[in-house]
LORO-688546 format. One record per residue: residue number from 1; residue in three letters; x, y, z of N, C-alpha, C in turn. Coordinates in nm, 3 decimals, padded with zeros to 5 digits. Layout:
<sites>
SITE   zaro   vofi       n_X       n_Y       n_Z      ca_X      ca_Y      ca_Z       c_X       c_Y       c_Z
SITE    NUM    ala         X         Y         Z         X         Y         Z         X         Y         Z
...
</sites>
This chain:
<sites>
SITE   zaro   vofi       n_X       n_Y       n_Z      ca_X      ca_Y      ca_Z       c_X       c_Y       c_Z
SITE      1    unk    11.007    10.489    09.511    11.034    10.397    09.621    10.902    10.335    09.671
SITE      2    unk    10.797    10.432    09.695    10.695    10.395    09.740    10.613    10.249    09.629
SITE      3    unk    10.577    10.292    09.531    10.583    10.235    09.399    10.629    10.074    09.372
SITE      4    unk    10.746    10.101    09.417    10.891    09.979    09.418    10.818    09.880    09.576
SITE      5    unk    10.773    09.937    09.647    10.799    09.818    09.777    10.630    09.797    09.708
SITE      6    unk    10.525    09.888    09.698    10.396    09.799    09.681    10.410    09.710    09.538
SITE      7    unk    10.480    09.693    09.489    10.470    09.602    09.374    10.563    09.491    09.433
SITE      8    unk    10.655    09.484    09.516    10.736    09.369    09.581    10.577    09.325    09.709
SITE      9    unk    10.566    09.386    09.762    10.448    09.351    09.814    10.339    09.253    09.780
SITE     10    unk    10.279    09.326    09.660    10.170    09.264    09.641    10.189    09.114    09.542
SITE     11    unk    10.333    09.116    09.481    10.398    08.998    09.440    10.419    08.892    09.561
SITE     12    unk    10.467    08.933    09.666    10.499    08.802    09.776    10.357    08.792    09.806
SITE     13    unk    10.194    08.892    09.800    10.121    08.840    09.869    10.043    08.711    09.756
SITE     14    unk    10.060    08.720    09.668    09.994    08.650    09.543    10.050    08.527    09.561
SITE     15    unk    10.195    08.559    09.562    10.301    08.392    09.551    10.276    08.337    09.733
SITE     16    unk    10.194    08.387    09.796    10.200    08.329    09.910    10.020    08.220    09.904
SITE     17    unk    09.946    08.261    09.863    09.838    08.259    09.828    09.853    08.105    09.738
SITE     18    unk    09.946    08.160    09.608    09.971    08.080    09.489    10.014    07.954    09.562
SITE     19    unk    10.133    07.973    09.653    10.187    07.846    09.689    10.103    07.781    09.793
SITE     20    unk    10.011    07.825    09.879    09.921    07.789    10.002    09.858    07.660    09.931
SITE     21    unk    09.743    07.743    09.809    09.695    07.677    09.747    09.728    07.550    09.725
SITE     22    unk    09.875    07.516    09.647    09.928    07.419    09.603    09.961    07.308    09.771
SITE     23    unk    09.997    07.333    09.818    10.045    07.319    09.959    09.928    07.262    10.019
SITE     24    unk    09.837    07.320    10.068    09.711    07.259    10.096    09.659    07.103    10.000
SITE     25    unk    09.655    07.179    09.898    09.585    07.043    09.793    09.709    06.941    09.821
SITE     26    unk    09.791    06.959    09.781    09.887    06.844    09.772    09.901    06.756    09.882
SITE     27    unk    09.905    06.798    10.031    09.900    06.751    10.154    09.744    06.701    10.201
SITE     28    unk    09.642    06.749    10.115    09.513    06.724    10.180    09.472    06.790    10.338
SITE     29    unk    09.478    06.930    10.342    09.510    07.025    10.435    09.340    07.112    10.432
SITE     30    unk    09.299    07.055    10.381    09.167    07.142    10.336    09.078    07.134    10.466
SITE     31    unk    09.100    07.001    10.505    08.956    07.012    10.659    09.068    07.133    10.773
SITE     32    unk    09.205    07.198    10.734    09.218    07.237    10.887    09.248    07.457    10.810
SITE     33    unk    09.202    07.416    10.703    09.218    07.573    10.651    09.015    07.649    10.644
SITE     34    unk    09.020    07.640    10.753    08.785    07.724    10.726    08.812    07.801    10.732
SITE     35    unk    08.938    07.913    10.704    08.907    08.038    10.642    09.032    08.089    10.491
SITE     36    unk    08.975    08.120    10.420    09.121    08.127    10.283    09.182    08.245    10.267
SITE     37    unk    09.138    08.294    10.427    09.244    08.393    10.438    09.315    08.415    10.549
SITE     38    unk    09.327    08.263    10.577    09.463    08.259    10.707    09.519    08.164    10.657
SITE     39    unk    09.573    08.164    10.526    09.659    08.076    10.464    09.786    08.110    10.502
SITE     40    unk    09.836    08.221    10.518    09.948    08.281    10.579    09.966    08.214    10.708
SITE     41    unk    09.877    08.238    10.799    09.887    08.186    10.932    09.926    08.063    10.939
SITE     42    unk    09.841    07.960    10.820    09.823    07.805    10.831    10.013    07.764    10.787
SITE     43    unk    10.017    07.828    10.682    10.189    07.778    10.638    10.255    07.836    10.731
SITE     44    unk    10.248    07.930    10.792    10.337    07.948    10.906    10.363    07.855    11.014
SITE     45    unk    10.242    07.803    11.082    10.278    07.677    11.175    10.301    07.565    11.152
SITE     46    unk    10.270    07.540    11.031    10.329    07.400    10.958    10.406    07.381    10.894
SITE     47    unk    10.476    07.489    10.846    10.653    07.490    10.797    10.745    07.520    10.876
SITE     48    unk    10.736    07.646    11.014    10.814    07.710    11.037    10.803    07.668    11.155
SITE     49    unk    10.949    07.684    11.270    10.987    07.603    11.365    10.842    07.743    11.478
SITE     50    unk    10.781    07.659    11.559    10.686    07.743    11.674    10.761    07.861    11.686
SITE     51    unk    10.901    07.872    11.731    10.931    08.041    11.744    10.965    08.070    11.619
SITE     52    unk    10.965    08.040    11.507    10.959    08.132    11.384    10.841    08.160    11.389
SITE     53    unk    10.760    08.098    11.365    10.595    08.128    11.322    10.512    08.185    11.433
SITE     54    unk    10.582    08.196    11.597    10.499    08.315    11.694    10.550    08.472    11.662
SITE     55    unk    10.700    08.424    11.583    10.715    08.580    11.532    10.665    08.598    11.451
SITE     56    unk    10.643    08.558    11.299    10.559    08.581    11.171    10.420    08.608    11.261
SITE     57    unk    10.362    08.518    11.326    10.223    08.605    11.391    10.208    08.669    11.513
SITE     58    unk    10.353    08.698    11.544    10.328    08.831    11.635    10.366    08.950    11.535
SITE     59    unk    10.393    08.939    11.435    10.443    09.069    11.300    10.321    09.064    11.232
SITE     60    unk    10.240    08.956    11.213    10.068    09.027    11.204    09.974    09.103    11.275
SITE     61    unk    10.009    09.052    11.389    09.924    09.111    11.481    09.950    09.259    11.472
SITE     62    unk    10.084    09.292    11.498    10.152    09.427    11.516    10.107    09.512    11.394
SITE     63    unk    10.048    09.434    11.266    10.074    09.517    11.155    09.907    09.552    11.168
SITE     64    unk    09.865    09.488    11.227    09.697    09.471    11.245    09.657    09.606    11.331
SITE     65    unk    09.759    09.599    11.432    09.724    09.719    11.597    09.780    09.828    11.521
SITE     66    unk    09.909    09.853    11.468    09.936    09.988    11.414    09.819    10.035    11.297
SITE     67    unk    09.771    09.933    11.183    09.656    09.995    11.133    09.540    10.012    11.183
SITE     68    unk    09.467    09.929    11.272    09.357    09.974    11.341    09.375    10.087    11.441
SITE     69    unk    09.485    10.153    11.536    09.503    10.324    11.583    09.482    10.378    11.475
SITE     70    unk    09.570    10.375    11.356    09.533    10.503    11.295    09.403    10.551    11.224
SITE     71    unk    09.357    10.413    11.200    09.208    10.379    11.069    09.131    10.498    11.220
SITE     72    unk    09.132    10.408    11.344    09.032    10.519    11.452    09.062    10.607    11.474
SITE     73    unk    09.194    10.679    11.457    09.229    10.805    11.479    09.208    10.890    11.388
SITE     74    unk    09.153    10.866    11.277    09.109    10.931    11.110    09.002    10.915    11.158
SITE     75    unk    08.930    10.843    11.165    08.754    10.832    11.162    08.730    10.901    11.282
SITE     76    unk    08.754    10.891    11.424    08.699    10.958    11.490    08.752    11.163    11.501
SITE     77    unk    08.873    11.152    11.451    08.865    11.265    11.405    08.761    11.361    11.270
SITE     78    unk    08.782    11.285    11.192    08.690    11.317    11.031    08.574    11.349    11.081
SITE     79    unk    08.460    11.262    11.224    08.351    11.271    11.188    08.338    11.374    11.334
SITE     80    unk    08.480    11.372    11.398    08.413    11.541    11.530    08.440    11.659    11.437
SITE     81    unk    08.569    11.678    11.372    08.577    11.760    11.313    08.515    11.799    11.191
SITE     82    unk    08.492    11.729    11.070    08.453    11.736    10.957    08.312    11.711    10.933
SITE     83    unk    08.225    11.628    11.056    08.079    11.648    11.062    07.978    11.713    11.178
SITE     84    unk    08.069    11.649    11.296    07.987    11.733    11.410    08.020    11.869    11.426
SITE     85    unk    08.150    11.886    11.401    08.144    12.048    11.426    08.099    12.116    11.310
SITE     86    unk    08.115    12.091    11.195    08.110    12.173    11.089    07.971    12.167    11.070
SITE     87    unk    07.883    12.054    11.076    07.705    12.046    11.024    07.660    12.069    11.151
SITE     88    unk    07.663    12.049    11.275    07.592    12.048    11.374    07.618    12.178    11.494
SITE     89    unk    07.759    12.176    11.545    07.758    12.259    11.640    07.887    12.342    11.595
SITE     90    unk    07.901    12.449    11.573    08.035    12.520    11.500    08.100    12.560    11.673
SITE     91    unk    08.027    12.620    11.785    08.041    12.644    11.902    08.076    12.533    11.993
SITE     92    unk    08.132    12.433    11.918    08.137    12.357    12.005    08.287    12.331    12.094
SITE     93    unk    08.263    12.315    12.201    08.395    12.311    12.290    08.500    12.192    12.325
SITE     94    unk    08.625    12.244    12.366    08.688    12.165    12.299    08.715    12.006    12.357
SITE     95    unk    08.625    12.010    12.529    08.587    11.909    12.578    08.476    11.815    12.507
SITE     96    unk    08.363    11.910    12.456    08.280    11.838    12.389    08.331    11.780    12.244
SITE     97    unk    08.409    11.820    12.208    08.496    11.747    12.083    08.540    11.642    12.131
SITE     98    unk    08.630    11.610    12.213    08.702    11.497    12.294    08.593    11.414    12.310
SITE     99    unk    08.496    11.453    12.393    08.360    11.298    12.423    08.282    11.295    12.310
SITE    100    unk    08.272    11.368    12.186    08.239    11.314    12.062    08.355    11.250    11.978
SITE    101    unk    08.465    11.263    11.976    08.541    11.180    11.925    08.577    11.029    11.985
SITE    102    unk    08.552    11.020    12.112    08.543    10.938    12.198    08.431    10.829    12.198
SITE    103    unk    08.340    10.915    12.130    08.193    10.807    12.119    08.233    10.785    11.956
SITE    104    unk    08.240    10.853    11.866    08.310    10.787    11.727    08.370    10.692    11.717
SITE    105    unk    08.496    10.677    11.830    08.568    10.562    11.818    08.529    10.386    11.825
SITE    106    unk    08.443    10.501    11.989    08.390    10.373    12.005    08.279    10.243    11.914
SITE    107    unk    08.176    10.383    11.803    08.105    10.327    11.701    08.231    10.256    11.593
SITE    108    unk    08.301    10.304    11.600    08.376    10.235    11.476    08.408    10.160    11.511
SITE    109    unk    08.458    10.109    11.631    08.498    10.016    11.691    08.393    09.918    11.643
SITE    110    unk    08.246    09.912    11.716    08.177    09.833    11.727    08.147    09.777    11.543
SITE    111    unk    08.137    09.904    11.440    08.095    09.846    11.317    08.202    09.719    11.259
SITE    112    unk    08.338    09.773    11.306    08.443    09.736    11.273    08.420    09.498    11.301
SITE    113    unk    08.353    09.521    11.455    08.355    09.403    11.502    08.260    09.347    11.463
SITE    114    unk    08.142    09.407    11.430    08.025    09.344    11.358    08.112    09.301    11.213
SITE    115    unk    08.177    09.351    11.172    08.171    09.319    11.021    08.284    09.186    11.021
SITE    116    unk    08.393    09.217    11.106    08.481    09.050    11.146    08.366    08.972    11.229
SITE    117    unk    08.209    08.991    11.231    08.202    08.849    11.313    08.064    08.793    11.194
SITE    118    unk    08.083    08.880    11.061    07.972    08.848    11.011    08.035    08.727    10.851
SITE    119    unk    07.992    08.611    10.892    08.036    08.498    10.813    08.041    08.550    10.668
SITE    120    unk    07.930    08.631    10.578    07.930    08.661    10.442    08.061    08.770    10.384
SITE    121    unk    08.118    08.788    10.499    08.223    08.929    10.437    08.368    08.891    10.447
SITE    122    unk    08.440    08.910    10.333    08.595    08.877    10.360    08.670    09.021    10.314
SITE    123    unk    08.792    08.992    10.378    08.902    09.113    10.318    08.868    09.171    10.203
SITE    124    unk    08.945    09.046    10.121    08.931    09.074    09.966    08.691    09.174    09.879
SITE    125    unk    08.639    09.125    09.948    08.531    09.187    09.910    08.516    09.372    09.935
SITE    126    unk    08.553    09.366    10.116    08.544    09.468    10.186    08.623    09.590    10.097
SITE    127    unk    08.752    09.540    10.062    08.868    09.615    09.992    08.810    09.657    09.885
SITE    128    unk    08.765    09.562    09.782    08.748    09.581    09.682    08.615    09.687    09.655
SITE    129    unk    08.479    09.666    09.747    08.384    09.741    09.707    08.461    09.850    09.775
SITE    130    unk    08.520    09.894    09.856    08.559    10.047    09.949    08.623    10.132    09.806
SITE    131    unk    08.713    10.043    09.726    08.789    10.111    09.645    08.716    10.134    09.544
SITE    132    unk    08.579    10.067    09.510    08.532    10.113    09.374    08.447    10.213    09.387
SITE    133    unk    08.402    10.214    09.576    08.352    10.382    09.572    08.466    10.485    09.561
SITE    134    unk    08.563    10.479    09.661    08.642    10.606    09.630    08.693    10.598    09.476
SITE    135    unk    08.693    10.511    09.427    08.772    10.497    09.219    08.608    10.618    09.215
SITE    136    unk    08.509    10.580    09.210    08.417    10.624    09.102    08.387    10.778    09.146
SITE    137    unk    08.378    10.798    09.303    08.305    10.906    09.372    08.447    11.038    09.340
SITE    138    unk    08.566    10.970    09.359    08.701    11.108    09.341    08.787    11.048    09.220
SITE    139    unk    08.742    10.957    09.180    08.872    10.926    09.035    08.843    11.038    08.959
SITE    140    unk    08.735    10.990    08.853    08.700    11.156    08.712    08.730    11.285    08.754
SITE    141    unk    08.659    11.340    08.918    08.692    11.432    08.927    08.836    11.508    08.926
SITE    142    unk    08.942    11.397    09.029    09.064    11.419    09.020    09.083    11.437    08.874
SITE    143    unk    09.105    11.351    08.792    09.111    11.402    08.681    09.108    11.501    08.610
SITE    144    unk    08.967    11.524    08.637    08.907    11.613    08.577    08.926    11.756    08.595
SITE    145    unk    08.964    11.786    08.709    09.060    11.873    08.758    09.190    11.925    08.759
SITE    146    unk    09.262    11.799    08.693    09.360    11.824    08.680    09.406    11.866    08.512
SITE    147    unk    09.283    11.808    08.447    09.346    11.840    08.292    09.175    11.893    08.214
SITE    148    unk    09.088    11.951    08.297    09.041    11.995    08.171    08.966    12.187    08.273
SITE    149    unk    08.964    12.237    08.214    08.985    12.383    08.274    08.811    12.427    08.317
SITE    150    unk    08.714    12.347    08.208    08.600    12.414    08.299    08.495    12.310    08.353
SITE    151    unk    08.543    12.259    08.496    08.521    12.147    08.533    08.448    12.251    08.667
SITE    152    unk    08.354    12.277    08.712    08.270    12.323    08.810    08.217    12.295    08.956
SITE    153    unk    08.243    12.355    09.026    08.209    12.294    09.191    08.066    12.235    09.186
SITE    154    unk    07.983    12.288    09.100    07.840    12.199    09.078    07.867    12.023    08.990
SITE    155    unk    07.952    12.059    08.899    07.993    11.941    08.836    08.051    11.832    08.925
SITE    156    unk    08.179    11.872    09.007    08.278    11.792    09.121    08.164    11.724    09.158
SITE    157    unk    08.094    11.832    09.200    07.958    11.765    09.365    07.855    11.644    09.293
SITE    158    unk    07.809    11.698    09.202    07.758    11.606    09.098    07.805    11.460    09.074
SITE    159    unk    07.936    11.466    09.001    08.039    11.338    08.963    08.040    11.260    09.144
SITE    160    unk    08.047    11.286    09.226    08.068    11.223    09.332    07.944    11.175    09.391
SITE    161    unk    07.882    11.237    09.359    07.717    11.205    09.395    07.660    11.073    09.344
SITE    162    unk    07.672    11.113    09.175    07.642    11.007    09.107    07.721    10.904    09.097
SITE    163    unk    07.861    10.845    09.090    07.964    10.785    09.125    07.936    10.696    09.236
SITE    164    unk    07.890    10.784    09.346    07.917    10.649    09.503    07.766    10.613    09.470
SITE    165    unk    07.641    10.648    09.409    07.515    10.626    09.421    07.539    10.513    09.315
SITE    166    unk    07.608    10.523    09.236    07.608    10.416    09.123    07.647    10.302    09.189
SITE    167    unk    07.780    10.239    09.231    07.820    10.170    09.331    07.733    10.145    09.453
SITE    168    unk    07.651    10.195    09.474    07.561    10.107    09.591    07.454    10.055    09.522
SITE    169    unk    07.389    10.119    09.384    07.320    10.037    09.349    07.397    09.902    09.307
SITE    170    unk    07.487    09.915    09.246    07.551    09.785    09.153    07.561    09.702    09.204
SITE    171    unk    07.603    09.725    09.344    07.655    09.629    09.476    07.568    09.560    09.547
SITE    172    unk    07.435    09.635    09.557    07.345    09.607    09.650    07.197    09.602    09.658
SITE    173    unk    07.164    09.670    09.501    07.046    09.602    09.443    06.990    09.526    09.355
SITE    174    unk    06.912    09.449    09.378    06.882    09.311    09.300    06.812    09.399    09.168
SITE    175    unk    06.875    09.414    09.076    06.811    09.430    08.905    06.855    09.333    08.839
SITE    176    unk    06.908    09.224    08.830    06.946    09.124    08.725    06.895    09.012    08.729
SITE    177    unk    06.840    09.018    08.636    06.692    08.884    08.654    06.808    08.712    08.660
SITE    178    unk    06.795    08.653    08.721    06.819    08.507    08.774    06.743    08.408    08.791
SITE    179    unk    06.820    08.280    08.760    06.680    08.180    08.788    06.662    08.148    08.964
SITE    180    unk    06.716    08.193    09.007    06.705    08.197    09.217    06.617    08.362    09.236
SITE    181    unk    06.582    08.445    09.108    06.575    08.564    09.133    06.658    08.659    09.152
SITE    182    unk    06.623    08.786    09.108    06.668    08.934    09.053    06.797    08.917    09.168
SITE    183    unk    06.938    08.954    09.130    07.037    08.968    09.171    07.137    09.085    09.201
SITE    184    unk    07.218    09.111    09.254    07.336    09.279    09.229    07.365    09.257    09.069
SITE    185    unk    07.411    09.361    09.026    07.491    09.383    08.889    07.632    09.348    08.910
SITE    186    unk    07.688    09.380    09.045    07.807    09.287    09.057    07.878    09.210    08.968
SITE    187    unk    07.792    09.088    08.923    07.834    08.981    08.851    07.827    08.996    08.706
SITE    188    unk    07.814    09.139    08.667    07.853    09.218    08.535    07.970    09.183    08.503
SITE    189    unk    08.005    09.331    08.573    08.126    09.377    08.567    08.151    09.451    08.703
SITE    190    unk    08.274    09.455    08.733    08.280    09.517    08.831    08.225    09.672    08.863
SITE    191    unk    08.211    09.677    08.985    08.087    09.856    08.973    08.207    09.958    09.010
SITE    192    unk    08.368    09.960    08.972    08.417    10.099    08.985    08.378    10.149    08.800
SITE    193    unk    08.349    10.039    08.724    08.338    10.073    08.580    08.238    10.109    08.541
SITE    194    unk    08.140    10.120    08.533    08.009    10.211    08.538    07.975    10.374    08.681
SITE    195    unk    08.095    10.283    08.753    08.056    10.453    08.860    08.147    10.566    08.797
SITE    196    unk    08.246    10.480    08.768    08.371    10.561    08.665    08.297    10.676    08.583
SITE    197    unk    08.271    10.579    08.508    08.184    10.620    08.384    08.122    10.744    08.372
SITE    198    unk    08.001    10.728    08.443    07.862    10.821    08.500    07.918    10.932    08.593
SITE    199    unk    08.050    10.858    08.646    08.026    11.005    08.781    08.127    11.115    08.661
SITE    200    unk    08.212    11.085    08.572    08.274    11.176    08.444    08.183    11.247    08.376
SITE    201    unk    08.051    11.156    08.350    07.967    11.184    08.214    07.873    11.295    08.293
SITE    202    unk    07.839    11.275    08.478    07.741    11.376    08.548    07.824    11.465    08.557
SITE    203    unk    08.003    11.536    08.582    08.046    11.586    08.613    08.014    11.685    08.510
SITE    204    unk    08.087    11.600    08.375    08.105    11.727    08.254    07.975    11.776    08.209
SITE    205    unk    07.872    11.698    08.219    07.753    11.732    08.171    07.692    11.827    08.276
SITE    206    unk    07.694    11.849    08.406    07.661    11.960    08.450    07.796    12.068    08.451
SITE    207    unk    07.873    12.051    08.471    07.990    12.187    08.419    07.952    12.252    08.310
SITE    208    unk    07.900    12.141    08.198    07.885    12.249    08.085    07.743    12.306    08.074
SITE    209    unk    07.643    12.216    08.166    07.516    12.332    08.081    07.499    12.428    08.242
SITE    210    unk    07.536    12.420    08.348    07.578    12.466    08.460    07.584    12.612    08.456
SITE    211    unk    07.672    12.724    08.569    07.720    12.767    08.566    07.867    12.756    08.534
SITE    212    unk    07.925    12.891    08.452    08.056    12.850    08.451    08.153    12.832    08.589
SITE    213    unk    08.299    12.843    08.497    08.402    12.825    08.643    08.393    12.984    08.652
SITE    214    unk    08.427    12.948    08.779    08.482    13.105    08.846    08.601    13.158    08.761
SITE    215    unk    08.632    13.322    08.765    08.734    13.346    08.659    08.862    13.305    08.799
SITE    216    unk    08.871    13.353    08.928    08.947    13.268    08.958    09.039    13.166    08.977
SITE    217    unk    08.914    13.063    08.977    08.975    12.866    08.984    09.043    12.871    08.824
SITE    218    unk    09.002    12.941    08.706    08.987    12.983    08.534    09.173    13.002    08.572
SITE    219    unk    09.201    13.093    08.618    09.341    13.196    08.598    09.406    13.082    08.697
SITE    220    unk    09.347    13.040    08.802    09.465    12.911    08.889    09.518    12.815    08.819
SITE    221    unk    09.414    12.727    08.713    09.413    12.634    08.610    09.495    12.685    08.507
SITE    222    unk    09.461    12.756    08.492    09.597    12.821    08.334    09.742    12.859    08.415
SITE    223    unk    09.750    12.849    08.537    09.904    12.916    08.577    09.955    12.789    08.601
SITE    224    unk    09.874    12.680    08.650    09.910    12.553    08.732    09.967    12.457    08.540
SITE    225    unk    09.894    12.541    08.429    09.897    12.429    08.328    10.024    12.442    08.278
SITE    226    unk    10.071    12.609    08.258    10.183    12.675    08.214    10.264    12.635    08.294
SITE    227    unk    10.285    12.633    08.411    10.376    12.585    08.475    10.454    12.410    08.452
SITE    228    unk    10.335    12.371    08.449    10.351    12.236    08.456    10.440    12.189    08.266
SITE    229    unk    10.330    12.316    08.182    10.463    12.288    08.017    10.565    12.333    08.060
SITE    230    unk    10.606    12.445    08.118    10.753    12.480    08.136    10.828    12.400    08.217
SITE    231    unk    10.826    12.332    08.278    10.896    12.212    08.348    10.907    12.142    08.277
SITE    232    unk    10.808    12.046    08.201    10.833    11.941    08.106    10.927    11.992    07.980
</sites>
């Protein structure tokens, strides 16, 4: 089901895009569209009667406020719980959790607004580099975990290491010689395909000259594998 609506999804968002495009050019609409990603917005007030199109963008807005609570309710949780208490203060109380989650929010808040007021950054970029760190930093490992048996907590830590480090170089340092001067690798290939790569090749390559697996995680992996043939 889940599956079924993001593929109806991401089909109406393409054919909305697809037809904007056409729509714009054809009408000569180009001086009133300066951003190409409120094409949605723009066909909404120029096809649809004012109260159709204050509902279509009051159903953005809404879809906007329900994801921005939760995006801050993950982050400022993740970083009282999962960094300040755990690296910094283990004693810490449960008021002082509240006004550190409280000041989290508020930073995210603020990065959040720097990055909508900064002209070089769009959706489509933001999305795309976020996903080629998490593809490179937890893809292999997931994997790797799931189908090969002596895959190592030094290896995991490794593959993720090298993975998101790969992706910030690709993204964000100039090594590619240009005639304007040295550029990102970006304009390769995309950087989840080399973080891919490297964070698999650092994983297995320290698993194997490493320590081994624990006989443990060893006997979890062989019950989780057996299980999984006897079902199939």
């Amino acid at each position: 089901i889940g599956m079924s609506w993001m593929i109806v999804t991401v089909i109406g968002a393409v054919f909305v895009g697809a037809v904007g495009v056409a729509y714009v050019n054809q009408h000569d609409l180009g001086g009133q569209l300066t951003d190409a990603e409120a094409i949605f917005i723009l066909l909404s007030q120029i096809i649809f009667h004012p109260l159709v199109a204050g509902f279509l963008l009051a159903a953005i807005l809404a879809a906007i406020m329900s994801t921005i609570s939760s995006q801050l309710l993950v982050s400022s949780s993740s970083i009282t719980e999962d960094v300040y208490k755990t690296f910094f203060r283990r004693e810490a109380s449960q008021s002082e959790l509240v006004l550190i989650g409280r000041i989290a929010t508020v930073a995210v808040c603020l990065v959040a607004i720097g990055l909508a007021f900064n002209p070089n950054s769009n959706i489509l970029d933001l999305v795309s580099n976020a996903w080629a760190g998490f593809g490179s930093a937890f893809g292999p490992i997931i994997l790797l975990s799931l189908f090969w048996r002596g895959l190592t907590r030094d290896g995991a830590l490794a593959g993720m290491i090298v993975g998101a480090v790969t992706v910030l170089v690709w993204l964000y340092v100039p090594l590619l010689p240009s005639e304007n001067g040295p550029v990102p690798l970006e304009s390769l290939v995309y950087a989840m395909i080399p973080g891919f790569f490297l964070s698999g090749l650092s994983a297995w390559l320290v698993s194997t000259i490493g320590r081994s697996v624990k006989p443990k995680v060893a006997d979890g992996f062989d019950v989780m594998s057996d299980t999984m043939t006897q079902e199939s």
